[in-house]
KEFIKE-93163 format. One record per atom (N, C-alpha, C): x, y, z. Coordinates in pm, whole numbers, padded with zeros to 5 digits, always signed. Layout:
! residues N
XYZ ...
//
This chain:
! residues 159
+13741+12688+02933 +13623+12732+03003 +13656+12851+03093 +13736+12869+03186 +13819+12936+03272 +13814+13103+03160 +13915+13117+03044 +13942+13205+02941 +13778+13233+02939 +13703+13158+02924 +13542+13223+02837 +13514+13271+02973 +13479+13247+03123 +13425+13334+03250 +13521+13457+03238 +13659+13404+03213 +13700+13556+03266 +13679+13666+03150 +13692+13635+03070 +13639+13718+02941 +13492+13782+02964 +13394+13709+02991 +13311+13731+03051 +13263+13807+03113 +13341+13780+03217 +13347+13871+03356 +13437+14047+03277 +13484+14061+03210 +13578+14142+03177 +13528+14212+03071 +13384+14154+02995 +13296+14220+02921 +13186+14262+03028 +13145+14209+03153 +13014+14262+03226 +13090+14387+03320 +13249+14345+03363 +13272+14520+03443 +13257+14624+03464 +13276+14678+03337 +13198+14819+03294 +13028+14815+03277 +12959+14716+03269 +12831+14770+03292 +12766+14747+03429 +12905+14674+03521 +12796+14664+03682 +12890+14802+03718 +12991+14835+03662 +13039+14995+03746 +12971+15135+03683 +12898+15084+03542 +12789+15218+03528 +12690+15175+03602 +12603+15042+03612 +12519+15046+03722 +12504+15091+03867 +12640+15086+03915 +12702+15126+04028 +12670+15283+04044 +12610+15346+03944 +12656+15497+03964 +12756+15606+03956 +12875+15517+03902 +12959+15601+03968 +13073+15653+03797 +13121+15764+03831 +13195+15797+03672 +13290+15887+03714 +13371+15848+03565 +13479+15942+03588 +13529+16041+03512 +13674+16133+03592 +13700+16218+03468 +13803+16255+03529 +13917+16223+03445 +14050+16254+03462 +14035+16165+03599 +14146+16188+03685 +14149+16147+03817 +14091+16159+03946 +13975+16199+03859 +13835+16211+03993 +13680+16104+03933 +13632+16076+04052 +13577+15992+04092 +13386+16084+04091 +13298+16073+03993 +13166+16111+04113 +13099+16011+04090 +13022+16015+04259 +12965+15909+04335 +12821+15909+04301 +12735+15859+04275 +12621+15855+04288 +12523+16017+04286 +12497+16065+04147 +12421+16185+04092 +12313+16162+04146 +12215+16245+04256 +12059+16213+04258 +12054+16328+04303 +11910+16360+04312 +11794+16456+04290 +11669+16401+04373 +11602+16504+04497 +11501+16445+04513 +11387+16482+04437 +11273+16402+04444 +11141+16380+04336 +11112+16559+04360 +11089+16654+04250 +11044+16806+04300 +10954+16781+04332 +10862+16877+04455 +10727+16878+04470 +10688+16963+04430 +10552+16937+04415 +10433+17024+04350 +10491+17170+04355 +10454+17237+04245 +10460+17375+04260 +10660+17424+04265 +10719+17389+04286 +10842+17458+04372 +10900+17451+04224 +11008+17614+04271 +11030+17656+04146 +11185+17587+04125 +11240+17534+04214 +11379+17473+04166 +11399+17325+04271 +11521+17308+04224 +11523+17158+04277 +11698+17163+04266 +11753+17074+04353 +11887+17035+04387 +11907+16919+04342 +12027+16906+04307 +12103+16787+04249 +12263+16738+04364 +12294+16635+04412 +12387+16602+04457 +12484+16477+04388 +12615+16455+04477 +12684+16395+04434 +12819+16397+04556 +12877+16321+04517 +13030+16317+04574 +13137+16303+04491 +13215+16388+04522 +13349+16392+04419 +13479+16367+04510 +13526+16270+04454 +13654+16204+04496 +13772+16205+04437 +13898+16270+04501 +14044+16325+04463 +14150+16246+04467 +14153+16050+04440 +14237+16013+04467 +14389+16064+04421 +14417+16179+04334 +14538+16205+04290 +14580+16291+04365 +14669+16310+04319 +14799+16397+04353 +14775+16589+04366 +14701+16580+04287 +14692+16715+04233 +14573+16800+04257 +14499+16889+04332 +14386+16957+04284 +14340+16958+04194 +14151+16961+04214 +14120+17046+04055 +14002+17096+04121 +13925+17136+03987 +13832+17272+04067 +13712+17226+03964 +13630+17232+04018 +13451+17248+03977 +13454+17407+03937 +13415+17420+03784 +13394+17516+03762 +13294+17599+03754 +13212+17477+03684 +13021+17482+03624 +12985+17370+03613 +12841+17377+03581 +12746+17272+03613 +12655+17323+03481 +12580+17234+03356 +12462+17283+03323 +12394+17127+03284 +12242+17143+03246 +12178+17046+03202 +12085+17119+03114 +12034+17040+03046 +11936+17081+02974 +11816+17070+03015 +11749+17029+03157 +11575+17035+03158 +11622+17165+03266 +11713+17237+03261 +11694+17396+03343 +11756+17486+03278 +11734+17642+03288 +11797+17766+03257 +11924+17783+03297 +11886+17757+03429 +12037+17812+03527 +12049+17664+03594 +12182+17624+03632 +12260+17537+03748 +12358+17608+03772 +12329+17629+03912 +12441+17700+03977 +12515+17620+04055 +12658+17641+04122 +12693+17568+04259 +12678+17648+04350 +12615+17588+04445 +12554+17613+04642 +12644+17574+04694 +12662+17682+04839 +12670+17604+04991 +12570+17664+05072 +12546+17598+05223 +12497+17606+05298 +12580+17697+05421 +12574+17769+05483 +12683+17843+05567 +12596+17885+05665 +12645+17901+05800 +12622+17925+05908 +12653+18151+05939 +12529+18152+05975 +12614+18344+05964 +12510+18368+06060 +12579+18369+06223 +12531+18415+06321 +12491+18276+06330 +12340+18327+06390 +12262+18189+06408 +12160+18150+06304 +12189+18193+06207 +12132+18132+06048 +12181+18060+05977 +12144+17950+05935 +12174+17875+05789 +12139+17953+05677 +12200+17982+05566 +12174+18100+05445 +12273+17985+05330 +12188+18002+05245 +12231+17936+05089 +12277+18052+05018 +12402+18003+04948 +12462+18109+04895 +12512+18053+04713 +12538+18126+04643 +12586+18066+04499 +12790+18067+04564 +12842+17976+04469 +13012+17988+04448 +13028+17987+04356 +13128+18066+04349 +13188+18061+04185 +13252+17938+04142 +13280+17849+04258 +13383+17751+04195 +13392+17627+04316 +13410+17512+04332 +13449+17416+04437 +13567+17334+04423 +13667+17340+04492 +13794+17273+04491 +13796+17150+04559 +13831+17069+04467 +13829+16933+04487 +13993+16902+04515 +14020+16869+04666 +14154+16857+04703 +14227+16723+04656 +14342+16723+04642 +14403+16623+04625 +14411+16505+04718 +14391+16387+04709 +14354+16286+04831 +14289+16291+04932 +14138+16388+04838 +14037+16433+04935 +13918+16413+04886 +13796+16459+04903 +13679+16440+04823 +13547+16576+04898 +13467+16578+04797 +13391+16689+04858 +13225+16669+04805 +13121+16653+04921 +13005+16554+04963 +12930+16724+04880 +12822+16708+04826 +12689+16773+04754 +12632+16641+04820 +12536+16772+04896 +12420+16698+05028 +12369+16782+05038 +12261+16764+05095 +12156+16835+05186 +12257+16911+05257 +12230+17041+05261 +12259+17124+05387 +12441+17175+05382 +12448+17133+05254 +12601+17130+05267 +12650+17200+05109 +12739+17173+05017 +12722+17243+04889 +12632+17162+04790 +12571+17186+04681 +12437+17118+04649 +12474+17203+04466 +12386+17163+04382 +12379+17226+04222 +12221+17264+04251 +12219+17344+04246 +12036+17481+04247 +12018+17458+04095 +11923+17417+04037 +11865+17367+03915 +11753+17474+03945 +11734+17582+03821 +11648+17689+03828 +11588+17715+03693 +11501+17779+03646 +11452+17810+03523 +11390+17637+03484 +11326+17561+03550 +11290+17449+03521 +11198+17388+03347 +11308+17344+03277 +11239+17330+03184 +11136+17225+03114 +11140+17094+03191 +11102+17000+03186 +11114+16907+03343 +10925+16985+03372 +10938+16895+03522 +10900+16767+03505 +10855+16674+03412 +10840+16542+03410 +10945+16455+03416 +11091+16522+03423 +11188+16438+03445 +11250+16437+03591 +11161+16530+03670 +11176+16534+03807 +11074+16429+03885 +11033+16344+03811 +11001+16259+03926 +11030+16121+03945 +11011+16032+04084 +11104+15955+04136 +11142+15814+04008 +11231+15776+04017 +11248+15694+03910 +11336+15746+03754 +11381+15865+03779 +11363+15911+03625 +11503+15978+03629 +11600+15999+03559 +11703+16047+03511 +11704+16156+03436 +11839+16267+03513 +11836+16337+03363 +11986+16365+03377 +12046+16438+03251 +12179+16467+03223 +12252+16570+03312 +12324+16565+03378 +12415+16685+03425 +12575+16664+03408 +12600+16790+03352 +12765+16790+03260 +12781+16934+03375 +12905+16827+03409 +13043+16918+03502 +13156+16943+03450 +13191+17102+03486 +13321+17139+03420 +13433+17143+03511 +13512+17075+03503 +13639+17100+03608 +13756+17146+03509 +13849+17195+03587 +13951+17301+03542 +14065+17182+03477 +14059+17103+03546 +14177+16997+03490 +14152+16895+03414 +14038+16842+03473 +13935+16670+03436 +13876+16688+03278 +13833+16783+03267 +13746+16890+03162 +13624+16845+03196 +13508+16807+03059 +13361+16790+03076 +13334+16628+03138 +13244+16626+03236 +13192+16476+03254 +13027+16497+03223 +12961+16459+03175 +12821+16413+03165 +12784+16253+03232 +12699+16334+03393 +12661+16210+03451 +12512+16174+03475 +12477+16072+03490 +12319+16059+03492 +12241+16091+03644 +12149+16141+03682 +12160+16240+03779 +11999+16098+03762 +12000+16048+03922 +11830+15987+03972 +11759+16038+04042 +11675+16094+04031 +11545+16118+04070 +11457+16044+04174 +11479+16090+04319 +11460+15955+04369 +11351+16021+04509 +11247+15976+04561 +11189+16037+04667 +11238+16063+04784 +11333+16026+04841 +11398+16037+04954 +11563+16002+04935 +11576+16096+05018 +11758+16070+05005 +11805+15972+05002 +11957+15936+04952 +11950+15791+04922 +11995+15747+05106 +11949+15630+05157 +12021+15609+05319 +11875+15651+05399 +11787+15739+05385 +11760+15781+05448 +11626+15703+05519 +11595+15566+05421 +11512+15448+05479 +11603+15396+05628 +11682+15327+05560 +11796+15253+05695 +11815+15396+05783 +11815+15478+05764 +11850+15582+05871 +11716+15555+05978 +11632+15606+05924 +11482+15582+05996 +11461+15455+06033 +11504+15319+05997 +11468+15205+06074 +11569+15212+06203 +11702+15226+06184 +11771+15225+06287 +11796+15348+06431 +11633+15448+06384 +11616+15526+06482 +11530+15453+06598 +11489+15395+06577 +11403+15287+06600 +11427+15187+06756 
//
């Protein structure tokens, strides 16, 4: 009986750690793909994530594409004077026994040339494939979600 749970348990792993959100490639880690719901009218929309470096070694974010847009670029957010200004990078380095947050306000994927906005709304998934220099291609499922993820419990505990 013991042999049949753990077997069990050892066939359901992998589908509560894709439920989990989370995937891999080579020796990096990304955390939870989402997107908030686009609103009406707006001509692009952001995609986030967290990428995690438990190894030894650097690697580098090269590109980003999906198929419901033209262009995915990689963003940051930067401070110049007393402005916040969004800018494109050519590239994001993911340090070794480090990790690097796609957020609001911080580096982000600019989804442009929108080709299919019915997959922008809350509830709904779509594909985004990352190129890193070492890891190679990951294709992760990116959610669609109305509000950032946290950002309920953030607001109750302003409270």
């Amino acid at each position: 009986m013991v042999k049949h749970a753990l077997l069990l348990a050892a066939l359901l792993l992998p589908a509560s750690f894709a439920s989990a959100h989370e995937y891999k490639a080579g020796q990096l880690q990304i955390d939870h793909p989402w997107s908030q719901e686009l609103p009406p009218n707006a001509p692009t929309v952001a995609a986030y994530f967290v990428l995690h470096n438990p190894g030894k070694n650097a690697d580098t974010l090269l590109s980003v594409e999906t198929p419901i847009a033209g262009r995915a670029e990689l963003h940051e957010h930067v401070m110049q004077g007393d402005m916040m200004k969004m800018q494109q990078v050519a590239k994001v380095v993911v340090p070794a026994g480090g990790e690097v947050r796609f957020a609001p306000m911080s580096y982000h994927v600019m989804l442009m040339e929108l080709k299919d906005r019915s997959l922008l709304s809350d509830g709904k998934r779509f594909p985004l494939t990352l190129h890193f220099e070492k890891a190679g291609d990951v294709t992760v499922e990116v959610a669609v979600q109305k509000q950032a993820p946290g950002a309920a419990q953030e607001h109750q505990h302003a409270h």
